[in-house]
SEFIFI-986795 format. One record per atom (N, C-alpha, C, O): residue in three letters; atom name; x, y, z. Coordinates in nm, 2 decimals. Last residue first. Layout:
DOLUM  rest  atom       u       v       w
DOLUM   ala    CA       X       Y       Z
...
//
This chain:
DOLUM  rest  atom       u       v       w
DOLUM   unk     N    7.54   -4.77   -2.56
DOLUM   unk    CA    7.66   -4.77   -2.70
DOLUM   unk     C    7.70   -4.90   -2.70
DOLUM   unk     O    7.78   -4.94   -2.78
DOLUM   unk     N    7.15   -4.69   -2.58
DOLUM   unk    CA    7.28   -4.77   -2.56
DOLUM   unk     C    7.40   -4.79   -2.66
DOLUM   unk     O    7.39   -4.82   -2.78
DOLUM   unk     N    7.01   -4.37   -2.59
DOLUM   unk    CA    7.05   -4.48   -2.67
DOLUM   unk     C    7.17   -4.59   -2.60
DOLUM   unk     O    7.28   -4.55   -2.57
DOLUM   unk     N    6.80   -4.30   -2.33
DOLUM   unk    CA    6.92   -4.31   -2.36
DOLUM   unk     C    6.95   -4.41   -2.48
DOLUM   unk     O    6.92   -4.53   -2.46
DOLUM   unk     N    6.45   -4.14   -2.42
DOLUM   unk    CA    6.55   -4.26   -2.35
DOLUM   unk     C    6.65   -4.31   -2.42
DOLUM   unk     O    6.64   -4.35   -2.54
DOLUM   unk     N    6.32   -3.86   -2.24
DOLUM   unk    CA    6.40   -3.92   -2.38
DOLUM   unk     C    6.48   -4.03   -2.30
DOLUM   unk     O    6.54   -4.04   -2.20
DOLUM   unk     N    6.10   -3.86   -2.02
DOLUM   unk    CA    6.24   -3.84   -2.02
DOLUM   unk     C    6.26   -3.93   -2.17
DOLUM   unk     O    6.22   -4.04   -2.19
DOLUM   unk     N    5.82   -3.76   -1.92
DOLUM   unk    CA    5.89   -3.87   -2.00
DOLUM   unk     C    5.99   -3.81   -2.00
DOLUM   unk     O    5.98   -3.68   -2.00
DOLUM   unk     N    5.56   -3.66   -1.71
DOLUM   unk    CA    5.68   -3.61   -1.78
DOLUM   unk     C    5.79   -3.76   -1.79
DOLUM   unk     O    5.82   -3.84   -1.69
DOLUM   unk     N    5.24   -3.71   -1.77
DOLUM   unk    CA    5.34   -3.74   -1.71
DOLUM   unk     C    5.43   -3.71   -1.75
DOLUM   unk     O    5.43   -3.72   -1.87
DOLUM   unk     N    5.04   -3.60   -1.88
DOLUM   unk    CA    5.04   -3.62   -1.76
DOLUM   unk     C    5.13   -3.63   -1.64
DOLUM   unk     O    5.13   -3.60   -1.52
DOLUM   unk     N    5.02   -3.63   -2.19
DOLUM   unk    CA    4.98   -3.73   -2.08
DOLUM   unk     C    4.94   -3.70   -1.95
DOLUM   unk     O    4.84   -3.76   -1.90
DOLUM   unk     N    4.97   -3.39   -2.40
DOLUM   unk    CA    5.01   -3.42   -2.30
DOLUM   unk     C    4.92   -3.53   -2.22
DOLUM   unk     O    4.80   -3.53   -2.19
DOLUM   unk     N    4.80   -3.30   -2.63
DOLUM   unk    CA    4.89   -3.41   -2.63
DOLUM   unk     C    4.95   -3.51   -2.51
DOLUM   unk     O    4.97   -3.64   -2.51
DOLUM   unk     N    4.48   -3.21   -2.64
DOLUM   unk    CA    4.57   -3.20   -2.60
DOLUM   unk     C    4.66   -3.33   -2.58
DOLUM   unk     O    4.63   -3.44   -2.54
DOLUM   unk     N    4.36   -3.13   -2.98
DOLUM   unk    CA    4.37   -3.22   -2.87
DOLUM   unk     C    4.47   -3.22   -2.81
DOLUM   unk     O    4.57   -3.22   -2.88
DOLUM   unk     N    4.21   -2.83   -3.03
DOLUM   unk    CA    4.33   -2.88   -3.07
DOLUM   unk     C    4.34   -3.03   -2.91
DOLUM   unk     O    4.33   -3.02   -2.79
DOLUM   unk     N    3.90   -2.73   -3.00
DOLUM   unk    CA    4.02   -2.73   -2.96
DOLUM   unk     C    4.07   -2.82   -3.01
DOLUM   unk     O    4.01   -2.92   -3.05
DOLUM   unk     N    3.69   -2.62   -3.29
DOLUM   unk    CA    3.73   -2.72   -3.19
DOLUM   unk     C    3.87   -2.75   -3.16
DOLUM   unk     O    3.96   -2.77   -3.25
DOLUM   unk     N    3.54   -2.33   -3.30
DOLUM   unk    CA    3.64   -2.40   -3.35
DOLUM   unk     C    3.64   -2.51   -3.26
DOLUM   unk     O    3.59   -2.49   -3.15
DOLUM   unk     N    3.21   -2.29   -3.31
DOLUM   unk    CA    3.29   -2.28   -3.17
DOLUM   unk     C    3.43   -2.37   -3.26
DOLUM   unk     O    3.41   -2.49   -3.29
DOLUM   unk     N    3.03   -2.38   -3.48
DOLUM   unk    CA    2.97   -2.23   -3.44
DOLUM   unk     C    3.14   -2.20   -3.34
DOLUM   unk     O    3.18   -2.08   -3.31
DOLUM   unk     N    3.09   -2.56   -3.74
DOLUM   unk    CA    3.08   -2.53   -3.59
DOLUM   unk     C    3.09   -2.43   -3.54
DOLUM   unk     O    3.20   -2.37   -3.55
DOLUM   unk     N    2.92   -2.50   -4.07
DOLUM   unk    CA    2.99   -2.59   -3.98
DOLUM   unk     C    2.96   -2.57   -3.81
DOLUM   unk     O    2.85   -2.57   -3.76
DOLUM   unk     N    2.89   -2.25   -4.29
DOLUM   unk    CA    2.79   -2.36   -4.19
DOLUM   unk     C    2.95   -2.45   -4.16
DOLUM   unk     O    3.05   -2.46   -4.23
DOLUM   unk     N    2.92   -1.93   -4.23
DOLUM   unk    CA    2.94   -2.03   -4.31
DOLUM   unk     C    2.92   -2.20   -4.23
DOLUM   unk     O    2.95   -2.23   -4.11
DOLUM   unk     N    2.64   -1.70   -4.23
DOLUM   unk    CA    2.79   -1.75   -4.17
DOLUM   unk     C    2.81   -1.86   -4.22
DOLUM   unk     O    2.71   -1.90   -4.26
DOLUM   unk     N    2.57   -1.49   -4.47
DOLUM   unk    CA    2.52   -1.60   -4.37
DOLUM   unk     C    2.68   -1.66   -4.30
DOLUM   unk     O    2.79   -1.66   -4.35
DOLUM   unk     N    2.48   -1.14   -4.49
DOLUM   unk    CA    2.57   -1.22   -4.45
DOLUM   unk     C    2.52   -1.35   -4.43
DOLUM   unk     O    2.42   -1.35   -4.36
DOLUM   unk     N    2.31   -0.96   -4.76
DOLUM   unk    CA    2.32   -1.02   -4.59
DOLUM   unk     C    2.42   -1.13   -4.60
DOLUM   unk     O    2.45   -1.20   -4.71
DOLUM   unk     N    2.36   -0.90   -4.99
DOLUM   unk    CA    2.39   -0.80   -4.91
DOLUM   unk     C    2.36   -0.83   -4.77
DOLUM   unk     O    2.37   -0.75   -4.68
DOLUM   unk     N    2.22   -1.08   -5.18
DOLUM   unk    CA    2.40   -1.08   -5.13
DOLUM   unk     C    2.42   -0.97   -5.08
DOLUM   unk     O    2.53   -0.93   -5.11
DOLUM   unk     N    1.98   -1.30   -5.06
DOLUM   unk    CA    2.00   -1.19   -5.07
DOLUM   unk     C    2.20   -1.16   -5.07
DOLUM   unk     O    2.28   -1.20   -4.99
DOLUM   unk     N    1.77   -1.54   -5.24
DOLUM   unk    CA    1.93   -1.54   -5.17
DOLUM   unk     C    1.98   -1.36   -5.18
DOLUM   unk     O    2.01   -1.30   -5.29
DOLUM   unk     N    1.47   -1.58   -5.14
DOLUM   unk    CA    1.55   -1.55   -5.22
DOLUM   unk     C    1.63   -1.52   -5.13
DOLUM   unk     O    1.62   -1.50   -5.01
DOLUM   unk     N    1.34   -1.65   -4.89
DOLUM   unk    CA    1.38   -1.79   -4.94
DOLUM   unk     C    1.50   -1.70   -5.05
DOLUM   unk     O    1.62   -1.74   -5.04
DOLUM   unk     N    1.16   -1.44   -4.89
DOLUM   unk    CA    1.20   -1.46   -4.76
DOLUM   unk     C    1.29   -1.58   -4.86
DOLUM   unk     O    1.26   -1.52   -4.97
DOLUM   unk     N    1.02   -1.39   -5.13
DOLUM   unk    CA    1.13   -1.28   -5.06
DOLUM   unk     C    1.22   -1.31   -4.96
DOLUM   unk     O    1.32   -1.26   -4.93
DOLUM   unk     N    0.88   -1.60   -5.08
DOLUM   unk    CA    0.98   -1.55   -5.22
DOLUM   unk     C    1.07   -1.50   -5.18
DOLUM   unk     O    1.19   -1.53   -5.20
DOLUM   unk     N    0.71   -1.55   -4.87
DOLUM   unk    CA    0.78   -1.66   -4.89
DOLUM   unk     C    0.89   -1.68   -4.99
DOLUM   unk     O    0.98   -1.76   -4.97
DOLUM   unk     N    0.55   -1.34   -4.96
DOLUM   unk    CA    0.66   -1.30   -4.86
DOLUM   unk     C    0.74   -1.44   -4.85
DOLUM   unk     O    0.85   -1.42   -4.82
DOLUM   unk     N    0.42   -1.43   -5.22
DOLUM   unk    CA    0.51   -1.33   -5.23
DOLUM   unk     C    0.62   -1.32   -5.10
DOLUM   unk     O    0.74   -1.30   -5.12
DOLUM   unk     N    0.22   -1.58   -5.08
DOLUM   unk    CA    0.30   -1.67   -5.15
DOLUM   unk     C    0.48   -1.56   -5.20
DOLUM   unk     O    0.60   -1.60   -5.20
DOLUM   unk     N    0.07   -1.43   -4.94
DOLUM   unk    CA    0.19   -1.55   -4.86
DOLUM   unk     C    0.27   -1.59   -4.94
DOLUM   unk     O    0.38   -1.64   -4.91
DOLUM   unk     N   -0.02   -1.30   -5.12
DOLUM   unk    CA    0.06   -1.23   -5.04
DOLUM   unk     C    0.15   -1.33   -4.98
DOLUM   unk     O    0.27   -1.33   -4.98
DOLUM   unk     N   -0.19   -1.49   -5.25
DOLUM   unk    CA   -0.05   -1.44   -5.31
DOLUM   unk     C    0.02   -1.36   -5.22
DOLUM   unk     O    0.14   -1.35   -5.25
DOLUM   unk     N   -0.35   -1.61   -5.06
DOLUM   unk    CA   -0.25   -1.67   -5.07
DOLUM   unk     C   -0.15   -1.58   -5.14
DOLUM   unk     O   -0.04   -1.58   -5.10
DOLUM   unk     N   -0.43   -1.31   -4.79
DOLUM   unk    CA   -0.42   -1.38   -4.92
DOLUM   unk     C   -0.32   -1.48   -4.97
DOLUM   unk     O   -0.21   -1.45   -4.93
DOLUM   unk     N   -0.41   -1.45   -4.47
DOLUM   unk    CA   -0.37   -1.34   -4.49
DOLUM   unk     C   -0.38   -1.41   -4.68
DOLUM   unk     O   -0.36   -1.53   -4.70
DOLUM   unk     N   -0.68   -1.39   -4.15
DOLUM   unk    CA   -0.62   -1.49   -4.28
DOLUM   unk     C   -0.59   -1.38   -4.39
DOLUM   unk     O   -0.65   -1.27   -4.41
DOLUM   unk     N   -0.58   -1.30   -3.84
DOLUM   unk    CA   -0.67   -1.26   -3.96
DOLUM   unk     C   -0.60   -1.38   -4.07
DOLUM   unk     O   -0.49   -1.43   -4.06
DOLUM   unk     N   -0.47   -1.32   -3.58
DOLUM   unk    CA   -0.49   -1.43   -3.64
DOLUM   unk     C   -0.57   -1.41   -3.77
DOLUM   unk     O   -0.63   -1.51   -3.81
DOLUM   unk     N   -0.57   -1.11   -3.39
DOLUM   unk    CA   -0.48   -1.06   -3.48
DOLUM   unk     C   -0.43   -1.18   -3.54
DOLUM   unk     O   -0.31   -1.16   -3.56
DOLUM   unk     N   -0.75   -1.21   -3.21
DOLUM   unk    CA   -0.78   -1.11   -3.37
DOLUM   unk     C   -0.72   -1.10   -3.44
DOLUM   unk     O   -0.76   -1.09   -3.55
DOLUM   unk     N   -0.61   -1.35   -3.02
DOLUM   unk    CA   -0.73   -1.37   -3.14
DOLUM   unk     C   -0.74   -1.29   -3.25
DOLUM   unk     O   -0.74   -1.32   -3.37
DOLUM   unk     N   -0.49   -1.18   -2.87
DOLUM   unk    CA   -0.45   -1.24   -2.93
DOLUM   unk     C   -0.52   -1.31   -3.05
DOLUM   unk     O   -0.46   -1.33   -3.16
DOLUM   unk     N   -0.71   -1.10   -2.72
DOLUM   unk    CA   -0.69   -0.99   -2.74
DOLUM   unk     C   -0.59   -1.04   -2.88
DOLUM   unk     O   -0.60   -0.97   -2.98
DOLUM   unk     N   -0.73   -1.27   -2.52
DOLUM   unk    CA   -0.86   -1.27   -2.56
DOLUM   unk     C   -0.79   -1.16   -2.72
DOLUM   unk     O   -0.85   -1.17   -2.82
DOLUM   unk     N   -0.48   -1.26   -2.40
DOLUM   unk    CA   -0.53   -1.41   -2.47
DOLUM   unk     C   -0.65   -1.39   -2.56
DOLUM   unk     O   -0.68   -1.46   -2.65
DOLUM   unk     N   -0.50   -1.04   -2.27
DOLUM   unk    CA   -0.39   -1.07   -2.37
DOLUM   unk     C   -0.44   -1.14   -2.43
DOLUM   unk     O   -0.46   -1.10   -2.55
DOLUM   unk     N   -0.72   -1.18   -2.11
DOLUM   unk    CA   -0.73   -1.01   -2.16
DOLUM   unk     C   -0.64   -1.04   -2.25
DOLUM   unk     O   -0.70   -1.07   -2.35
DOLUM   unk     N   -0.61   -1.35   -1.96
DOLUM   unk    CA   -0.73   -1.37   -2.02
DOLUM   unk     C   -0.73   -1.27   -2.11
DOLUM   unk     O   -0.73   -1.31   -2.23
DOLUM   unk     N   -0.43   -1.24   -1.83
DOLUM   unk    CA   -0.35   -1.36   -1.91
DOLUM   unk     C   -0.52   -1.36   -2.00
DOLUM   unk     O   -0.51   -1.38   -2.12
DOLUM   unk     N   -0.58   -1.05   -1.66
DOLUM   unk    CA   -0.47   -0.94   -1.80
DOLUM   unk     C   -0.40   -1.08   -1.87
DOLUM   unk     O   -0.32   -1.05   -1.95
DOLUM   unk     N   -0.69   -1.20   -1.46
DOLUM   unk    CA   -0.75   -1.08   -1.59
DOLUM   unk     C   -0.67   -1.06   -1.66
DOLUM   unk     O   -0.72   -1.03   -1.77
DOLUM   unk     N   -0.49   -1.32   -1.34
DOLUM   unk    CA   -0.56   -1.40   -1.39
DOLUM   unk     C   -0.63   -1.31   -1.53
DOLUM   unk     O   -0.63   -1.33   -1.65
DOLUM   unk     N   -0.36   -1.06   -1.22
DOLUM   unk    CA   -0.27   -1.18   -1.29
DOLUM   unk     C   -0.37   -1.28   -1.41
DOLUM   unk     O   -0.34   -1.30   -1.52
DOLUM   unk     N   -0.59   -1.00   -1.06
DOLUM   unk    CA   -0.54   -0.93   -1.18
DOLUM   unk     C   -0.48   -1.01   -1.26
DOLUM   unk     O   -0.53   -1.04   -1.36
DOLUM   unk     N   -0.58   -1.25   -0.88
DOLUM   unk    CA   -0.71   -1.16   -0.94
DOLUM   unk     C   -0.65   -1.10   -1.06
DOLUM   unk     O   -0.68   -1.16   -1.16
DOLUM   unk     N   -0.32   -1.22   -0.78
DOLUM   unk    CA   -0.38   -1.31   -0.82
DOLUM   unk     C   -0.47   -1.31   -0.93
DOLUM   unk     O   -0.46   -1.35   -1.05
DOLUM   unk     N   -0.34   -0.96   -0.61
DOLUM   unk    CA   -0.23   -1.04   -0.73
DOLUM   unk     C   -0.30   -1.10   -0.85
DOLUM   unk     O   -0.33   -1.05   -0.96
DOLUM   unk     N   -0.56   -1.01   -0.46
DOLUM   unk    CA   -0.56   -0.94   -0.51
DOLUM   unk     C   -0.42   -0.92   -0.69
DOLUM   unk     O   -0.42   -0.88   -0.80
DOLUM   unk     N   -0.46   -1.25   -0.24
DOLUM   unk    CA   -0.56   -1.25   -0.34
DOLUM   unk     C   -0.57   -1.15   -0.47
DOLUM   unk     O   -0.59   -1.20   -0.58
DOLUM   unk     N   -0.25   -1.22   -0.16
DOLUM   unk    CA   -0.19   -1.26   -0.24
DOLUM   unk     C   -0.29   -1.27   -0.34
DOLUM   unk     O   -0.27   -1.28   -0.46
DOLUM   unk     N   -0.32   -1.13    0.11
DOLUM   unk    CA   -0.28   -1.01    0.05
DOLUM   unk     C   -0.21   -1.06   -0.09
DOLUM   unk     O   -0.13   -0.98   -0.14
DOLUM   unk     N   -0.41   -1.40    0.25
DOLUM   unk    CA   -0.50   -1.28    0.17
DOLUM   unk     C   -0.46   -1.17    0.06
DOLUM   unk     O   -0.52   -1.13   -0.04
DOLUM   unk     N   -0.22   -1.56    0.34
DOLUM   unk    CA   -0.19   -1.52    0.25
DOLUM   unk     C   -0.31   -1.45    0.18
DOLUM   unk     O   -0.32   -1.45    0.06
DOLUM   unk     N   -0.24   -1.48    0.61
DOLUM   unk    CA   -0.12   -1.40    0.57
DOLUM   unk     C   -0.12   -1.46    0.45
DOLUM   unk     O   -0.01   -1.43    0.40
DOLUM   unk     N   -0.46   -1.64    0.69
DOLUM   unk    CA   -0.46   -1.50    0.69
DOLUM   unk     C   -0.38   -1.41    0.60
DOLUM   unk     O   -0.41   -1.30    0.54
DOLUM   unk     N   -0.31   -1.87    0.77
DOLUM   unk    CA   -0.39   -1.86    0.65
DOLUM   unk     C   -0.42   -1.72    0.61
DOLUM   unk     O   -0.41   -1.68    0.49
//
């Protein structure tokens, strides 16, 4: 039990600086004017033509189905 003392001190801090961040994260939750929200949502939604969007479908072409069975077939002889 001894051998984990040296885990106290971790711990300790670990615990203050998630509190500290957290406490610290608050603030910056200020309420922001509607017309400003309303403005960055405009901006954000207009269709810009100097950015690219990629063109919607599958991010990954989809392979070609492989035909092969498995098994090698021999063409079969016409009868004369």
């Amino acid at each position: 039990m001894e051998i984990l003392l040296w885990l106290v001190p971790s711990v300790v801090v670990t615990l203050l600086a998630m509190l500290w961040v957290g406490w610290l994260g608050r603030e910056g939750r200020g309420e922001v004017e509607r017309d400003v929200a309303v403005r960055r949502i405009a901006t954000a939604l207009e269709p810009n033509p100097r950015r690219r969007r990629p063109a919607p479908g599958y991010a990954v072409k989809r392979p070609d189905p492989d035909r092969s069975t498995g098994i090698a077939v021999r063409p079969s002889r016409r009868a004369s």
